[in-house]
C-alpha positions in Angstrom: 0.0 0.0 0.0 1.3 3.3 -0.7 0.6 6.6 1.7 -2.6 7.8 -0.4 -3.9 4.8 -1.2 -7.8 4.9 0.1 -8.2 2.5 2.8 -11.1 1.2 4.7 -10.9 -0.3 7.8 -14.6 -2.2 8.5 -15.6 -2.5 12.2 -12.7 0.7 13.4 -14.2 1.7 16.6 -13.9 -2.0 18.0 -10.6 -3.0 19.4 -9.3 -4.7 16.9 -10.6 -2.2 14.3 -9.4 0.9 16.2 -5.9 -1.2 16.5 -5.7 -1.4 13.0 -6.1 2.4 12.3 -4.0 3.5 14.9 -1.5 1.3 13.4 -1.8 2.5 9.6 -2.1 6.3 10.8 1.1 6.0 13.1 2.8 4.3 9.7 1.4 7.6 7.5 -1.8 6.4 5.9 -4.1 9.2 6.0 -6.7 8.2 3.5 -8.7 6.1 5.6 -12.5 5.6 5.1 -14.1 5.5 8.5 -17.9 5.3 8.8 -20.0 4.9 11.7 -22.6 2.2 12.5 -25.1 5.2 12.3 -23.8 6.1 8.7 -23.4 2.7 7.5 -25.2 -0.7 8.4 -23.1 -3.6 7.4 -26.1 -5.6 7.5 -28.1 -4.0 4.9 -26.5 -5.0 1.9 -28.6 -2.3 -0.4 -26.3 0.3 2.1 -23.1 -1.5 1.5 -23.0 -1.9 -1.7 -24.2 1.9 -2.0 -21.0 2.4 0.0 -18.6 0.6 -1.9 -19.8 2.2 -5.6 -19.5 5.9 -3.9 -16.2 5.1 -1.8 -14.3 2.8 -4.4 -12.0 2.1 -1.3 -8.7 0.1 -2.8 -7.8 -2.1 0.4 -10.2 -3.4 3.1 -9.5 -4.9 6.8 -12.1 -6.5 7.8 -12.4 -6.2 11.6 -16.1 -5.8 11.5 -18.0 -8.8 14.0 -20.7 -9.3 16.6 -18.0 -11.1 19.4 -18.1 -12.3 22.3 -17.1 -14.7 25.4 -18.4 -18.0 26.3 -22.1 -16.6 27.5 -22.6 -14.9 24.7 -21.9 -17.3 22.3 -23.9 -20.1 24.1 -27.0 -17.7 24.6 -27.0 -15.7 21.5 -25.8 -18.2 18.8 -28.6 -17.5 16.5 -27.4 -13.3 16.4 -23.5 -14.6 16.2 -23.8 -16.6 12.8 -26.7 -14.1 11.3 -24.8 -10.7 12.1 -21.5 -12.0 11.0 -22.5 -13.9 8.0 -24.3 -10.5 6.5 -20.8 -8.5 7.2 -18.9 -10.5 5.8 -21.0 -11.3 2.8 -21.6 -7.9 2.1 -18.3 -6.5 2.5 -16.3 -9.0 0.5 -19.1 -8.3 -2.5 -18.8 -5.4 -2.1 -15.0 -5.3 -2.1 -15.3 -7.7 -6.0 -17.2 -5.4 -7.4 -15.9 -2.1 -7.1 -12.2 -4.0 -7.7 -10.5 -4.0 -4.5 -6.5 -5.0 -4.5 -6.2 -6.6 -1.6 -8.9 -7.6 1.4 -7.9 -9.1 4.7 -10.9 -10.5 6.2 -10.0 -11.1 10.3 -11.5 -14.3 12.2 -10.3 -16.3 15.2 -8.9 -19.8 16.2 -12.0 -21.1 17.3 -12.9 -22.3 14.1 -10.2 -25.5 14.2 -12.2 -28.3 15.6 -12.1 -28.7 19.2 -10.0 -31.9 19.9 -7.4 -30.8 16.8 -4.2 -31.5 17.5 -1.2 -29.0 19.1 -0.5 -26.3 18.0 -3.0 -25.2 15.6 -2.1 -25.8 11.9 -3.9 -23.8 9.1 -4.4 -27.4 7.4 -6.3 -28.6 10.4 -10.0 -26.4 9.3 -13.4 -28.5 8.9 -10.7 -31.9 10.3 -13.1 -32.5 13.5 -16.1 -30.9 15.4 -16.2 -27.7 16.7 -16.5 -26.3 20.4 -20.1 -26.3 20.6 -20.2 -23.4 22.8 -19.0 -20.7 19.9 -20.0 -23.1 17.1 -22.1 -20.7 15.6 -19.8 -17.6 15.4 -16.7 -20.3 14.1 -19.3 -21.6 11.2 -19.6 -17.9 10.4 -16.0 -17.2 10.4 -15.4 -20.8 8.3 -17.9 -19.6 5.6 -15.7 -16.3 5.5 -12.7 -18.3 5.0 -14.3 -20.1 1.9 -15.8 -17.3 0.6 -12.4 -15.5 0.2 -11.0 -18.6 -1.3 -13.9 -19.0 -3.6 -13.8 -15.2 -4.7 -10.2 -16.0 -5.3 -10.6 -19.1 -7.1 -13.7 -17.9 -9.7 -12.6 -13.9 -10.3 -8.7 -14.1 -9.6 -9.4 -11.1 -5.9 -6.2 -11.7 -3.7 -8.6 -12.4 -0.7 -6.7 -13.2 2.7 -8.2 -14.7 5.6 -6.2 -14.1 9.2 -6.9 -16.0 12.3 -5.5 -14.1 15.5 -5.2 -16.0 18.5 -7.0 -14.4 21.9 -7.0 -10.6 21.9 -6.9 -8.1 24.5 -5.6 -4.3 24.9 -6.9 -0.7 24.7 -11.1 -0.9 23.9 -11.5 -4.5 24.8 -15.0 -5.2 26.0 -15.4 -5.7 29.8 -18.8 -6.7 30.3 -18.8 -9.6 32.5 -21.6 -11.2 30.7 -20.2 -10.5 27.4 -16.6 -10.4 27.9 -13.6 -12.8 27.0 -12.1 -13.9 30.2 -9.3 -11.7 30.0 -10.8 -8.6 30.4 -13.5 -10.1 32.6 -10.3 -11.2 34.9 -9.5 -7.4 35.0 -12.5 -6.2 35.9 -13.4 -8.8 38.7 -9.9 -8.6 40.0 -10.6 -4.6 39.9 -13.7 -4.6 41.9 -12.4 -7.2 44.1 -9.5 -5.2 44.6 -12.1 -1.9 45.4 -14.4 -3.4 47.5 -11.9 -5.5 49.7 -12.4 -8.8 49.1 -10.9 -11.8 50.0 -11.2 -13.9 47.2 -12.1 -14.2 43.1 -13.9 -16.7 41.7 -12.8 -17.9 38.5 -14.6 -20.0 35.9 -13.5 -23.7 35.2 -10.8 -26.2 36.5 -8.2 -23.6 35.5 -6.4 -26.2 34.0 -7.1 -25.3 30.0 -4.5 -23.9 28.1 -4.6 -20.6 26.2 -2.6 -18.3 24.1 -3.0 -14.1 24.0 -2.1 -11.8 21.4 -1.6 -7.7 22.1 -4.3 -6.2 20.1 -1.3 -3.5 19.0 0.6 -6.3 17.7 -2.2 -8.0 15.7 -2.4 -4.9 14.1 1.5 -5.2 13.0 0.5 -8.6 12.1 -2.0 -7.3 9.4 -0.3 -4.2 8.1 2.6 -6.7 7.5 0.6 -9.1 6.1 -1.2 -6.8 3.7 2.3 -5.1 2.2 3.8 -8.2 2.3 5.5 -8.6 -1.7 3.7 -10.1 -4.1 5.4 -12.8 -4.7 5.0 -14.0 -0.7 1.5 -12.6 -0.8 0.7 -15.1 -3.8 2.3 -18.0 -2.3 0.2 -17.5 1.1 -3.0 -17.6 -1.1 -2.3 -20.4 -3.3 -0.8 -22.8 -0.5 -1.7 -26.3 -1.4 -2.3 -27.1 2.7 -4.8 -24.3 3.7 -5.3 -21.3 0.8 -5.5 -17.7 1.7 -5.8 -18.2 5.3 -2.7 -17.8 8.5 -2.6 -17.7 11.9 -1.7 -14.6 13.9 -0.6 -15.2 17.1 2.3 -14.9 19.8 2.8 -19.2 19.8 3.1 -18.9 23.7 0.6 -20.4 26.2 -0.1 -20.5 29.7 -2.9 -22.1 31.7 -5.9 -20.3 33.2 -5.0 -20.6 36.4 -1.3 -19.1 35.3 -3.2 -16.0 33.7 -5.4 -15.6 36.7 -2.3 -15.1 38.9 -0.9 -12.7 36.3 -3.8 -10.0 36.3 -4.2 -11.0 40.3 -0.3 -9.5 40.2 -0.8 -6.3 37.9 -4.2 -5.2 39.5 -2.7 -5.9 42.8 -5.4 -7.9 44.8 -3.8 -9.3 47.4 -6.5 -11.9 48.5 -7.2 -15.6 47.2 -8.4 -17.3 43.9 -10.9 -20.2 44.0 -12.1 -21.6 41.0 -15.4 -23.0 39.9 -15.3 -26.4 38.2 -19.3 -26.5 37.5 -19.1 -23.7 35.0 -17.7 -24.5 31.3 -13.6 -24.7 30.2 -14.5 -24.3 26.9 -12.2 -25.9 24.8 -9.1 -27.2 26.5 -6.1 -26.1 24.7 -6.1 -23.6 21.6 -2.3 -22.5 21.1 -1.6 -21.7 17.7 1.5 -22.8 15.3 2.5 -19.4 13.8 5.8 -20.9 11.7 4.0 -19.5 8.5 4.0 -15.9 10.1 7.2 -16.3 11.3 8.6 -17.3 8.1 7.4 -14.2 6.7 9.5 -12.1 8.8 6.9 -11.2 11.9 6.7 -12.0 15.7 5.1 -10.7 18.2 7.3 -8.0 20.8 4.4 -7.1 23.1 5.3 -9.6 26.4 1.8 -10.5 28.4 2.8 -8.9 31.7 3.9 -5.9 29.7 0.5 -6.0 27.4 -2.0 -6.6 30.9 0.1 -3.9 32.5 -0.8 -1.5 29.7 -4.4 -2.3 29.5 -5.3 -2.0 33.4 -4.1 1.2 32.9 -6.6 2.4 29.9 -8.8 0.1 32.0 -8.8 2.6 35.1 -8.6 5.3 33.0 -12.4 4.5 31.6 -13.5 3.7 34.8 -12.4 6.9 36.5 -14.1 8.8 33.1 -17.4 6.9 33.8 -17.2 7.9 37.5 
């Protein structure tokens, strides 16, 4: 991408989204193309369409999605594979017909089957059944996958599909109905912390494993991705294994039980974890293999203590605003 190009970046006041333009306007991109929800439903594919013929954007990140952490997937599946099969749909149409160079459409690692085996291959999609508890949103995320490699395949786009490991940073969602666990960690460790309690209770055994990613340095991940050459960009979406589609991730894990004792260290509640076995682990390890990435010349430099350290910060910050 060159300076001027004309950029949009779907889904930019979400973390990831926001991430991704602080990233290309800290790197000198100015022509980004930035609409709200209010000016532009990604749903309504009359409105999308309408967007893409005015805007004639040349390079899309697609970081729009309806997400969510284990309650929300289980109670809202039916919202989690509508809302993020019309996005996706109607951006990456929208994207072949008004000739876009390059797209990078932006899913997650939960849609490898839940038992695959360690780390997480790119070859290993549709090998096994999913986690049922975010089966919906992964199915959603799967058909996005194909779709890029079918737009690929039939009209010759150069369509690329990322899978970023678990997020967290600056505009994460803390919700603890809502929320992943990391920022749901933060904020009960936070109120524990406040009110003076003696212990946190944490979801699960504690035992599964899991693997998170800086949202600052998934949005390396993409710009890197996007500029890589042509030559390496070509190679990523013809790969025999697993077309148009890489994992973005740090390849480092830790259990839930380590993490909990992380945040209980950076938020700095001094009392006692307990865990609750009756509630759901989800799916028991989820690292991801990242050679491919690292092959191209990227790694992650954001370290988790550093990363969680950061975030309580912004984290306070909002919560003194809201005050």
């Amino acid at each position: 991408m060159n300076p001027q190009d004309k950029i949009y970046v779907a889904g930019h006041r979400g973390m990831v989204g926001s991430a991704i333009v602080r990233r290309l306007q800290g790197a000198g991109y100015t022509n980004l193309v930035l609409p709200s929800r209010a000016e532009l439903d990604l749903c309504n594919q009359a409105a999308v369409a309408a967007f893409f013929r005015d805007e004639r954007p040349e390079y899309v990140f697609l970081a729009a999605a309806k997400v969510g952490g284990i309650v929300a997937n289980s109670t809202q599946p039916g919202q989690f594979i509508y809302e993020n099969l019309m996005i996706q749909n109607n951006i990456v149409h929208g994207s072949w017909n008004t000739g876009v160079k390059r797209l990078l459409f932006l899913g997650s690692t939960c849609i490898y089957p839940k038992l695959a085996p360690q780390p997480l291959k790119e070859e290993y999609l549709l090998t096994g059944p999913l986690e049922p508890t975010n089966d919906a949103y992964a199915v959603a995320k799967i058909a996005g996958i194909t779709m890029c490699r079918s737009f690929n395949r039939q009209y010759g786009t150069r369509y690329l599909a990322a899978m970023p490991t678990n997020l967290y940073g600056i505009n994460d969602n803390f919700d603890l109905v809502s929320s992943h666990v990391l920022p749901a960690m933060i904020r009960k460790f936070h109120e524990a912390k406040e009110r003076g309690d003696a212990t946190v209770t944490i979801w699960g055994s504690g035992t599964p494993l899991r693997e998170f990613l800086h949202v600052d340095d998934l949005a390396d991940g993409c710009l890197h991705l996007i500029n890589l050459p042509e030559a390496e960009y070509g190679r990523l979406l013809d790969d025999p294994a697993a077309p148009a589609l890489i994992n973005i991730g740090s390849g480092e894990e830790l259990t839930i039980r380590e993490l909990a004792l992380v945040v209980k260290k950076v938020v700095g509640f001094a009392g006692d974890l307990a865990f609750d076995p009756g509630k759901p682990d989800g799916t028991p390890r989820k690292l991801c293999d990242v050679s491919r990435l690292h092959a191209l010349g990227w790694r992650h430099h954001i370290g988790l203590e550093d990363g969680l350290a950061a975030t309580y910060r912004w984290y306070r910050e909002m919560v003194g605003r809201e005050a």
